[in-house]
C-alpha positions as CSV (number, residue, x, y, z in Angstrom):
1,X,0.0,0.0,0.0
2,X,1.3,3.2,-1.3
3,X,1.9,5.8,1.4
4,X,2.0,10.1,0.9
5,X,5.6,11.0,1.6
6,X,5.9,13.0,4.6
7,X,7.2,17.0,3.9
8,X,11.0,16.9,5.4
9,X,10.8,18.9,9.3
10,X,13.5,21.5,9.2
11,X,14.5,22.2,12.7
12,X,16.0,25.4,13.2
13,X,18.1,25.9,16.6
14,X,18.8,28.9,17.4
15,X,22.2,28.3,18.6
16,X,23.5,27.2,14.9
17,X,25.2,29.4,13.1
18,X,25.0,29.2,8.9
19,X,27.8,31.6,8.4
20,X,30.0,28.9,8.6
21,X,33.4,27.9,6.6
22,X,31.0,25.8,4.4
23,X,28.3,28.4,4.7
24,X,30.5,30.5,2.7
25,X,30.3,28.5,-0.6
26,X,26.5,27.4,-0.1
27,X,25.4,30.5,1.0
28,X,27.6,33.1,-1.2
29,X,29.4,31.4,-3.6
30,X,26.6,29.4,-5.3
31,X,24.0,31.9,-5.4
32,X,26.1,34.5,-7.0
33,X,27.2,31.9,-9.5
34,X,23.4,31.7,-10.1
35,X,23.2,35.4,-10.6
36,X,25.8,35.8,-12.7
37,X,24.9,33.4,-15.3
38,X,20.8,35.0,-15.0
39,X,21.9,38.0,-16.3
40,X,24.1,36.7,-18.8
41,X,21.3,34.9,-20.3
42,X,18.8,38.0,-19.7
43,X,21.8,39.8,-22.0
44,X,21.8,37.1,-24.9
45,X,18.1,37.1,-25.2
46,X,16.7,40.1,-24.1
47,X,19.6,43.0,-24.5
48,X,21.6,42.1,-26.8
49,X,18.7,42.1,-29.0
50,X,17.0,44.5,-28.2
51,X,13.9,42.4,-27.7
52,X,11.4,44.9,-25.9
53,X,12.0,47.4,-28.5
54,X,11.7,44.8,-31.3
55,X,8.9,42.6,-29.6
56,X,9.8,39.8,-31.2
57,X,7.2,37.2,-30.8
58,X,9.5,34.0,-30.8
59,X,11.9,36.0,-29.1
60,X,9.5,36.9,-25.9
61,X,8.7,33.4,-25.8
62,X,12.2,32.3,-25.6
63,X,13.6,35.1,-23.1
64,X,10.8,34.1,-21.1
65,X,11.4,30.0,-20.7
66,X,14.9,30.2,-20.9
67,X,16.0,33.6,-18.8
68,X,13.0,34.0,-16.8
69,X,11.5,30.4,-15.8
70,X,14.2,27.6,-16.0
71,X,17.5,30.4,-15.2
72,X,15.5,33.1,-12.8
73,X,13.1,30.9,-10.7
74,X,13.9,27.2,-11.2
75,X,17.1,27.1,-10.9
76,X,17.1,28.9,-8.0
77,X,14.9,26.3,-6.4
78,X,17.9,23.8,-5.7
79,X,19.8,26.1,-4.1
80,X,17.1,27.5,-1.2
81,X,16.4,24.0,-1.0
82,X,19.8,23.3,0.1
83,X,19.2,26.3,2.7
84,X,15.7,24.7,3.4
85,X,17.6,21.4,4.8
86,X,20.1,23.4,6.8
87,X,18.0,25.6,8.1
88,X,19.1,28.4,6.9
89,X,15.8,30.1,5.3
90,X,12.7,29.0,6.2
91,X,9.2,29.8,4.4
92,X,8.5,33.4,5.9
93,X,12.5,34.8,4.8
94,X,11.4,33.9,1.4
95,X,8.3,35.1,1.1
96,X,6.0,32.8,0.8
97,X,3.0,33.1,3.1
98,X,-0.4,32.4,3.7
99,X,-3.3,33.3,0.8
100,X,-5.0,35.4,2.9
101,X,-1.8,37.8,3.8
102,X,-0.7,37.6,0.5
103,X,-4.0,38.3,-0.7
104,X,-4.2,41.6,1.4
105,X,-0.4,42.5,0.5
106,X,-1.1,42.3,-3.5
107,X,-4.3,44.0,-2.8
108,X,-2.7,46.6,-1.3
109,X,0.3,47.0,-3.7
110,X,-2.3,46.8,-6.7
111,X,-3.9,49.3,-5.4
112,X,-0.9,52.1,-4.8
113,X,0.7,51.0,-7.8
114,X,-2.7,52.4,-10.3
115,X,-2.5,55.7,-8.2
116,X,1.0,55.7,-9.0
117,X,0.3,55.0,-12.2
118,X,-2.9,57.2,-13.0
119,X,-0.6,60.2,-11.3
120,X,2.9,59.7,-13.2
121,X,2.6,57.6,-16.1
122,X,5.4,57.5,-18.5
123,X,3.3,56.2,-21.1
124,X,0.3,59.3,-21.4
125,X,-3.4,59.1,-20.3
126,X,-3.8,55.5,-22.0
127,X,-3.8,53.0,-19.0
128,X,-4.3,50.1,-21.0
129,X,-0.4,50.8,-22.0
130,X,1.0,50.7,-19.4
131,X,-1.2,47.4,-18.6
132,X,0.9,46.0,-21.8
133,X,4.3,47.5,-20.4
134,X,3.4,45.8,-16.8
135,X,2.7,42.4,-17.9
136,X,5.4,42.5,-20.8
137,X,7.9,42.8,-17.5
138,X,5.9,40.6,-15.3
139,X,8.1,37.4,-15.9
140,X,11.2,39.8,-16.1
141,X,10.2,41.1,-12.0
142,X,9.4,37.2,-10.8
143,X,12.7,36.2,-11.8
144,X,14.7,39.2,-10.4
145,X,13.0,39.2,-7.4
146,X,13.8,35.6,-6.5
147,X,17.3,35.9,-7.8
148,X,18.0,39.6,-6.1
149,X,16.0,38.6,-3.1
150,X,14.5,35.1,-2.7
151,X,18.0,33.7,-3.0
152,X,20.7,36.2,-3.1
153,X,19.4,38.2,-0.1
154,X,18.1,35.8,2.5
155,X,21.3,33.8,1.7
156,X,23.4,37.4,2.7
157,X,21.4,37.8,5.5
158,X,21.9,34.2,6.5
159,X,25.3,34.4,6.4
160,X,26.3,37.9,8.6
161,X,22.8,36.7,10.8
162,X,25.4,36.4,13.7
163,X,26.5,40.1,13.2
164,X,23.0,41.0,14.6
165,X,19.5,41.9,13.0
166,X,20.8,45.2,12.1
167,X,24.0,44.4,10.3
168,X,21.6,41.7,8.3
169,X,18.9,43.9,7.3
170,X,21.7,46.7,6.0
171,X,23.4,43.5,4.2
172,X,20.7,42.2,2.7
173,X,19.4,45.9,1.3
174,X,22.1,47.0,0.2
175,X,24.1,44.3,-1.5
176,X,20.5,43.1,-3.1
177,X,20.0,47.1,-4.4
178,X,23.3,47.3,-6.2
179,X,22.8,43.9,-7.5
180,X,19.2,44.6,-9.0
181,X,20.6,48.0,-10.4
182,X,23.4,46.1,-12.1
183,X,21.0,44.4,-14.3
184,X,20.5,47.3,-15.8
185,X,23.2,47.2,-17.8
186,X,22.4,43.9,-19.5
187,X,18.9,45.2,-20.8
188,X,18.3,46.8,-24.0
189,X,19.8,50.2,-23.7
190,X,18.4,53.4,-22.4
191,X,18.3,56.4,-24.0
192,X,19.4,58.3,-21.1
193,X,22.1,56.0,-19.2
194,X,22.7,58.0,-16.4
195,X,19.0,58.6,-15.6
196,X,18.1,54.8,-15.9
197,X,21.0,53.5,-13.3
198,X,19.6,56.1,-11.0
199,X,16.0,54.9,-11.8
200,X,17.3,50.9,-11.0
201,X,18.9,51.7,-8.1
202,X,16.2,53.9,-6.7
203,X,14.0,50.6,-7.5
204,X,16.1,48.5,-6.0
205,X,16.6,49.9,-2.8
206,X,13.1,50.6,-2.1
207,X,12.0,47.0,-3.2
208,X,14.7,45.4,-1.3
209,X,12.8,47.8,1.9
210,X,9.6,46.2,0.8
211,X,10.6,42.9,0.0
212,X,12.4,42.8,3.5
213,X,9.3,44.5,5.3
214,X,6.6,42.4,3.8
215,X,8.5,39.5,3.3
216,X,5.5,38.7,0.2
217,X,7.1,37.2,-3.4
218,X,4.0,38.2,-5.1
219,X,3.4,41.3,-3.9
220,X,7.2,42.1,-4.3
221,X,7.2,40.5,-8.0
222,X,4.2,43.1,-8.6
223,X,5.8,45.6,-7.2
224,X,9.1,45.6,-8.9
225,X,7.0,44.9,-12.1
226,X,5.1,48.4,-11.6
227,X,8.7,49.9,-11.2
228,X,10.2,48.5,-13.8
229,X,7.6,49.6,-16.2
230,X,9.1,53.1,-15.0
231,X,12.6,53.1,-15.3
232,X,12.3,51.0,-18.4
233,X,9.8,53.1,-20.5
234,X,12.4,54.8,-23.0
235,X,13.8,50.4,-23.7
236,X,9.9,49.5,-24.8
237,X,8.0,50.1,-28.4
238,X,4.7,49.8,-26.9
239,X,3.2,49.9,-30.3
240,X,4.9,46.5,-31.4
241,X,4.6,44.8,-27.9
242,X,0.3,45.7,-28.6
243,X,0.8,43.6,-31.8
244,X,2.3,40.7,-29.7
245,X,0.1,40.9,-26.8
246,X,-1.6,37.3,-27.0
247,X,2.2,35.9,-26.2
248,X,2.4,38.4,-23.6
249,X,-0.1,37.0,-22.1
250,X,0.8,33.7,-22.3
251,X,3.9,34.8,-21.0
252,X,3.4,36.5,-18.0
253,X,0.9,33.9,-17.1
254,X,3.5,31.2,-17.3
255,X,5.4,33.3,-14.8
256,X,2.9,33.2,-12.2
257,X,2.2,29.5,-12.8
258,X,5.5,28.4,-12.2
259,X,5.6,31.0,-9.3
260,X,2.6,29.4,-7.7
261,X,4.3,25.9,-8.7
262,X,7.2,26.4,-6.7
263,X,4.8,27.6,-3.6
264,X,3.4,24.6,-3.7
265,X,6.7,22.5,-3.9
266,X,8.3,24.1,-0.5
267,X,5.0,24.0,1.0
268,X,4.3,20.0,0.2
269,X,8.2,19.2,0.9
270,X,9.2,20.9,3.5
271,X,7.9,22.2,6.8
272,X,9.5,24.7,9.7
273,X,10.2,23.4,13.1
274,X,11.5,26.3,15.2
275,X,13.1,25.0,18.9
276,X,13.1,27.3,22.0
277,X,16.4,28.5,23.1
């Protein structure tokens, strides 16, 4: 008779410290290799060619599987499962709470983010483009936000977590900020340079805040999508991206799926036991 397997109990003790000699290559070195080769694929398929000014249909589709899903979010996976087992992360650091709080959270951020977007617009008085803008950069946010933060910033935090809560917090923000605003540089470029690596490191400080305050994926993801259809206006020919909008769509709604497919695989695999001092 088959049996359901059992989620794995990670007990955390709060007398273990992760920023160990071997914490240093799980919780550094691996994923910043994992960061360095996302935005080396974001630059093949999405910079180099300029793909959000060309919107090239195949093209979307393929920056979107390869960059996006299997380099930004899957890959990824492995590695905060590895912090899973050691207890080095648990399922609140990463952001992935109940349905009812993130509910409330993407409400919330949803609802800012239009009078944000009715107010200052970069795109003039039509809302429906900067609709197409947001979800063109949907899959684009999901990925950065659990490369910059998901993985590379609990992971920081993790490892200088003996240094105190408010060494970890200033770790996490700032190395996660500079990170994010890096990828600037390997997306189609802007017409004013100076003003759009101000813009992405504006975006990433204040999103690493939010990320770090909320401690919501989704709501994050949605917010740094809402930024990034900002900063990134002048890199976007919204009149070819309205003739490729069915992909879009399909796009952005195979980001969330896999988002929400990953959810599920922490929360059927692994569970949180925290032990009293």
């Amino acid at each position: 008779m088959n049996e359901e397997q059992s989620p794995v109990s990670i007990i955390i003790r709060p007398s273990e410290n992760p920023a160990s000699r071997s914490g240093l290559f799980r919780l550094l070195v691996i994923p910043f290799a994992i960061y360095v080769i996302w935005i080396i694929v974001t630059g093949l398929f999405e910079g180099d060619v300029r793909l959000f000014l060309n919107a090239d249909v195949k093209g979307i589709i393929v920056y979107t599987v390869f960059s996006c899903i299997i380099t930004g979010m899957i890959i990824p996976v492995y590695c905060i499962r590895e912090a899973f087992v050691t207890g080095a992360v648990n399922m609140f650091q990463i952001g992935f709470k109940p349905v009812r709080r993130t509910f409330y959270a993407c409400a919330l951020t949803t609802v800012f983010g239009y009078v944000a977007v009715v107010l200052f617009s970069p795109y003039g008085k039509e809302e429906s483009t900067f609709g197409y803008a947001f979800l063109l950069l949907l899959p684009t946010a999901i990925a950065s936000v659990m490369v910059c933060w998901v993985l590379l910033g609990t992971h920081v935090q993790a490892f200088v977590r003996t240094g105190g809560t408010l060494l970890s917090i200033a770790a996490g923000t700032l190395i996660t900020a500079w990170l994010f605003c890096i990828t600037s540089f390997v997306h189609s470029p802007p017409v004013h340079p100076q003003s759009a690596l101000a813009g992405f490191l504006v975006l990433g400080l204040v999103a690493s805040l939010f990320f770090f305050a909320v401690r919501d994926i989704y709501a994050t993801s949605i917010f740094v999508a809402l930024g990034l259809s900002f900063v990134m206006a002048d890199r976007i020919n919204v009149q070819s991206i309205q003739a490729a909008m069915p992909v879009v769509y399909c796009c952005a709604f195979l980001g969330i799926i896999t988002l929400i497919g990953i959810h599920q695989y922490f929360i059927r695999n692994f569970r949180t036991v925290i032990l009293p001092a």
